[in-house]
TORNU-705326 format. One line per field, with one value per residue (C-alpha): residue number from 1; x, z, y. Coordinates in steps of 0.02 Angstrom, whole numbers, plus 50000, padded with zeros to 5 digits. Example, Ala and Ser with C-alpha at 12.3 -4.5 7.8 and 13.67 -1.06 7.14 Angstrom:
residues 2
num	1, 2 .
c1	50615, 50684 .
c3	50390, 50357 .
c2	49775, 49947 .
//
This chain:
residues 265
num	1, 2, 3, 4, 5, 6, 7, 8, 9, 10, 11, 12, 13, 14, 15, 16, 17, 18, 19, 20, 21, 22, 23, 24, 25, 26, 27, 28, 29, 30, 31, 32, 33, 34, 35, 36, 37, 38, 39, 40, 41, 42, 43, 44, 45, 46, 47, 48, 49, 50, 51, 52, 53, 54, 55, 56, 57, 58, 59, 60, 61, 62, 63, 64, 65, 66, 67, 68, 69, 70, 71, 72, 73, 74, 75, 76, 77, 78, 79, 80, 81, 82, 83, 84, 85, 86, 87, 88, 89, 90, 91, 92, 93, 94, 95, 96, 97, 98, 99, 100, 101, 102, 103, 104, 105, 106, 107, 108, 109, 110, 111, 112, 113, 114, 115, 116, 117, 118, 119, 120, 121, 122, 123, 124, 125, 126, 127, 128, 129, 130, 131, 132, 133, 134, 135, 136, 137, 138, 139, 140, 141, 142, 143, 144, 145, 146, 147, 148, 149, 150, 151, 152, 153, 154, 155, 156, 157, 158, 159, 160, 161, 162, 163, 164, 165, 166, 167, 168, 169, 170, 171, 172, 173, 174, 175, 176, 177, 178, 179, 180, 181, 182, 183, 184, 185, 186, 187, 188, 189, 190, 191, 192, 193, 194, 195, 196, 197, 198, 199, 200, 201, 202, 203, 204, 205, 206, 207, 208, 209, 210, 211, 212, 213, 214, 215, 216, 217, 218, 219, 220, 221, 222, 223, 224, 225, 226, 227, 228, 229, 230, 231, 232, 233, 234, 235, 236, 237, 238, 239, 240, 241, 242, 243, 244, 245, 246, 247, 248, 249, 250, 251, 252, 253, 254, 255, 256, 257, 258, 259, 260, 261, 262, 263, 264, 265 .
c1	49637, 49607, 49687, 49897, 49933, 50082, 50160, 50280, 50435, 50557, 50706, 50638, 50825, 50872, 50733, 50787, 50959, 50893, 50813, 50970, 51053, 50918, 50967, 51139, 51080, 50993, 51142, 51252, 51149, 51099, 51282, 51295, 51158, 51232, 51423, 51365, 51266, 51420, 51544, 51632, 51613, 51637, 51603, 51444, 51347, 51349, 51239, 51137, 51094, 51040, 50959, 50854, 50733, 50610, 50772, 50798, 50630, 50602, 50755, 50729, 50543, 50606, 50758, 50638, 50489, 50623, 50683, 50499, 50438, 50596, 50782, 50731, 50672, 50854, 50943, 51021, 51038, 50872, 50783, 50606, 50522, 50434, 50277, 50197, 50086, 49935, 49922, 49812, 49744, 49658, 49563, 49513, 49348, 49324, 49133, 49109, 49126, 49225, 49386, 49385, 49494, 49570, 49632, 49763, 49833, 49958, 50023, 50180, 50305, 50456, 50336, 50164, 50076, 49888, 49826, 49656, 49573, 49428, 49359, 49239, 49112, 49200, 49200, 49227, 49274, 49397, 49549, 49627, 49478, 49539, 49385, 49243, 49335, 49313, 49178, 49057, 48855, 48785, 48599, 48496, 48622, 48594, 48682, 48811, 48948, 49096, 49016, 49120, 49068, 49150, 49315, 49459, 49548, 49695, 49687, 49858, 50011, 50163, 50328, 50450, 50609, 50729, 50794, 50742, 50695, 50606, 50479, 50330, 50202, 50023, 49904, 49707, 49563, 49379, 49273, 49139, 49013, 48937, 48775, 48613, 48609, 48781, 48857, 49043, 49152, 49357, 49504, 49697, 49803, 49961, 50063, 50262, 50338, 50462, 50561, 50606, 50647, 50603, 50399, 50363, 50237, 50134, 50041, 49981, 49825, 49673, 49546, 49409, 49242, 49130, 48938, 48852, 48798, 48875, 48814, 48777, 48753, 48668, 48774, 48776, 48972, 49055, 49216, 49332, 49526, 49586, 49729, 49772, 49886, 49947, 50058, 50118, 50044, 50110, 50215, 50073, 49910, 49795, 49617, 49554, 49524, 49732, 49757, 49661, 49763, 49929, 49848, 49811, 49983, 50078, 49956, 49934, 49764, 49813, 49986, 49877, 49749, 49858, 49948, 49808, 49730, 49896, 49898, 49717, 49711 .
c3	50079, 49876, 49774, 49757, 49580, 49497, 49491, 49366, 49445, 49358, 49352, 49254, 49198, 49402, 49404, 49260, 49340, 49499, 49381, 49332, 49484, 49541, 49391, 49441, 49625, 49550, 49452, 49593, 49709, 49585, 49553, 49742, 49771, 49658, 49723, 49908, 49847, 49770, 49891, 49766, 49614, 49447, 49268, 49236, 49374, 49226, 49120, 49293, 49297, 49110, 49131, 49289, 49237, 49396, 49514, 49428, 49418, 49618, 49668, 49554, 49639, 49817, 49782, 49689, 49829, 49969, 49866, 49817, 50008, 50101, 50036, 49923, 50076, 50165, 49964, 49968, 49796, 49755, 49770, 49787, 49952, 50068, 50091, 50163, 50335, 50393, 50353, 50451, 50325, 50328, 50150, 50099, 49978, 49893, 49893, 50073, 50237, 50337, 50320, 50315, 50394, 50298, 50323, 50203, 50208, 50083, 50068, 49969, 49894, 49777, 49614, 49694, 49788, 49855, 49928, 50029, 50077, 50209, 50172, 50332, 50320, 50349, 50516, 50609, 50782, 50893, 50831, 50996, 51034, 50924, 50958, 50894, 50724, 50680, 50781, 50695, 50695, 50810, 50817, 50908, 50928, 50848, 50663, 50758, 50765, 50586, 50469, 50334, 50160, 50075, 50001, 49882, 49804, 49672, 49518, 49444, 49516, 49492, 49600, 49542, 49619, 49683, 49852, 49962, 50104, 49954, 49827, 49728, 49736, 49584, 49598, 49518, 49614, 49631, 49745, 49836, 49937, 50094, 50103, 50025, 49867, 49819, 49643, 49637, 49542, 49501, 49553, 49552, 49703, 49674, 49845, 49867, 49990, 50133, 50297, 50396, 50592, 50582, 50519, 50371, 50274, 50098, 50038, 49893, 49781, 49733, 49579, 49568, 49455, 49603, 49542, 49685, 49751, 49814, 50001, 49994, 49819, 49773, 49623, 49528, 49512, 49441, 49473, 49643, 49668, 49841, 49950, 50058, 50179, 50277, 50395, 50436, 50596, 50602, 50470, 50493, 50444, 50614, 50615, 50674, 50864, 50865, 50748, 50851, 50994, 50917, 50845, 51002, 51084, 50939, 50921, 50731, 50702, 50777, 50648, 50520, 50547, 50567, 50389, 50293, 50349, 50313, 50141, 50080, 50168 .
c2	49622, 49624, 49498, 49535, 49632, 49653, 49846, 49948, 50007, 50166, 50039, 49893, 49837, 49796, 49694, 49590, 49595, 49510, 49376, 49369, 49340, 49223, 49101, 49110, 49096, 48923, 48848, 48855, 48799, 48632, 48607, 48604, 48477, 48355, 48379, 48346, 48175, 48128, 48173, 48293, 48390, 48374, 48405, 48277, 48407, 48512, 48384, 48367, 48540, 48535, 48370, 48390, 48496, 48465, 48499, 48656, 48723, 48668, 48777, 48940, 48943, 48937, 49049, 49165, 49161, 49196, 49355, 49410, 49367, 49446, 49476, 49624, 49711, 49706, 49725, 49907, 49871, 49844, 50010, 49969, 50057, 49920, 49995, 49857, 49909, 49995, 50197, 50320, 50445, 50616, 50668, 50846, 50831, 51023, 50984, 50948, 51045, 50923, 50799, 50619, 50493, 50343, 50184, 50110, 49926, 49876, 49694, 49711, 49561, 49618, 49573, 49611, 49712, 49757, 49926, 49939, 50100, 50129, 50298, 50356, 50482, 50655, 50717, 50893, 50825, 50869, 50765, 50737, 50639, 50493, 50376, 50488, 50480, 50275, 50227, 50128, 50166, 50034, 49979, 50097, 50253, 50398, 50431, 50555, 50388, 50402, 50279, 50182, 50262, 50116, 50034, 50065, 49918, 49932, 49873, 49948, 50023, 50100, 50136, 50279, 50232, 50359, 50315, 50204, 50337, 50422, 50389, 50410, 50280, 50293, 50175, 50173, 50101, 50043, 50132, 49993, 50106, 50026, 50157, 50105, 50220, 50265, 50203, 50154, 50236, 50238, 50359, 50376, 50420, 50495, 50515, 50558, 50422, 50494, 50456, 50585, 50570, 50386, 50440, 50372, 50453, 50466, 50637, 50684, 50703, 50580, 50600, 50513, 50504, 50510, 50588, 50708, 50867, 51012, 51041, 51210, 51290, 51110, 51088, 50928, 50887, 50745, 50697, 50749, 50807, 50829, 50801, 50676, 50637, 50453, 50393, 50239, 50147, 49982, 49882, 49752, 49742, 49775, 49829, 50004, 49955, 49945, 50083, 50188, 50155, 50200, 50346, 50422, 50383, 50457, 50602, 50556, 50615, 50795, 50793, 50740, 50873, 51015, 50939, 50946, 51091, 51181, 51110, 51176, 51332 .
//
């Protein structure tokens, strides 16, 4: 995974509310520290609380890493979508004559987050046949296998907050190629986040400032909008061999297919 980030959300003011609660949070429990060494409370905890500066700063960073790491997640208050998992994606590129599958990991804290793409090379294969679609070129086979054209690593992102069951997550991103030859470049996703029958599930668009050639009129083009479509696999982060097997028990490649081809049609 890239190195966490910190993202915009639509409803700065909650967040300062929860650092707001979080201070409270830490007073109290200070207060409560010094009461139960002394056996009971009273006013001098006050002058402990303003005195103790390494007490206080201990307890606001374990209070504050328990909400960043879990509490917000299970908050009803606090709006923010956990987004944190592996995706299975399917990519529409108008220069090409095939889709692409996509594999999206996001690490996600309260204050932080980290999204990972694996574009492969675009593929027309049957998508009930759910292995053809990852598998990796291996020495001496022929170049018929999906290869990995590269990866996409966030470098800013932002969270509109409407409900927690829906959403719109932006983020911009470096491209790294893997082939011999290719130049990285930078794009933007821009995907609407929703639950429905227990799926949860990003689509959207992507630009990007990729440089190449159209495959059949031979056209040089620069720069690349498509769609693109994900849904979650697992809420952890697990590699393609496992994502590959929930994909073809849940049929996700065929959904995804039949998604995306509806959409550019």
């Amino acid at each position: 995974m890239t190195k966490m980030h910190s993202y915009g959300v639509s409803n700065q003011s909650f967040r300062l509310t929860i650092l707001g609660w979080i201070v409270l949070a830490n007073f109290v429990t200070v207060l409560l520290i010094d009461s139960v060494k002394k056996g009971s409370f009273d006013f001098s905890s006050l002058k402990i609380y303003l005195s103790s500066a390494s007490l206080v700063t201990i307890t606001f960073a374990i209070i504050y890493w328990v909400y960043d790491r879990y509490i917000w997640k299970i908050n009803r208050f606090d709006k923010v979508p956990d987004l944190s998992g592996t995706w299975l994606g399917m990519a529409s590129n108008p220069y090409a004559q095939s889709l692409r599958l996509e594999l999206m990991r996001i690490e996600q804290q309260w204050s932080k987050i980290s999204i990972t793409v694996d574009v492969y090379e675009g593929n027309n294969v049957d998508p009930k046949n759910a292995q053809n679609w990852l598998d990796e070129i291996r020495p001496g086979e022929s170049p018929s296998k999906v290869r990995n054209m590269g990866v996409e690593e966030s470098t800013i992102a932002y969270i509109d907050e409407c409900e927690q069951n829906r959403s719109k997550l932006t983020f911009n991103y470096g491209h790294s190629p893997r082939p011999v030859g290719q130049f990285p470049f930078k794009g933007v996703m821009s995907l609407d986040y929703e639950i429905s029958g227990g799926c949860h599930g990003l689509d959207g668009s992507y630009f990007n400032t990729k440089r190449g050639t159209h495959f059949d009129s031979g056209e040089i083009f620069e720069g690349i909008i498509g769609r693109v479509v994900f849904r979650k696999v697992s809420s952890k982060l697990i590699g393609v061999k496992e994502v590959l097997q929930e994909a073809k028990a849940k049929e996700d490649l065929i959904e995804l297919h039949r998604e995306l081809t509806s959409q550019i049609q």
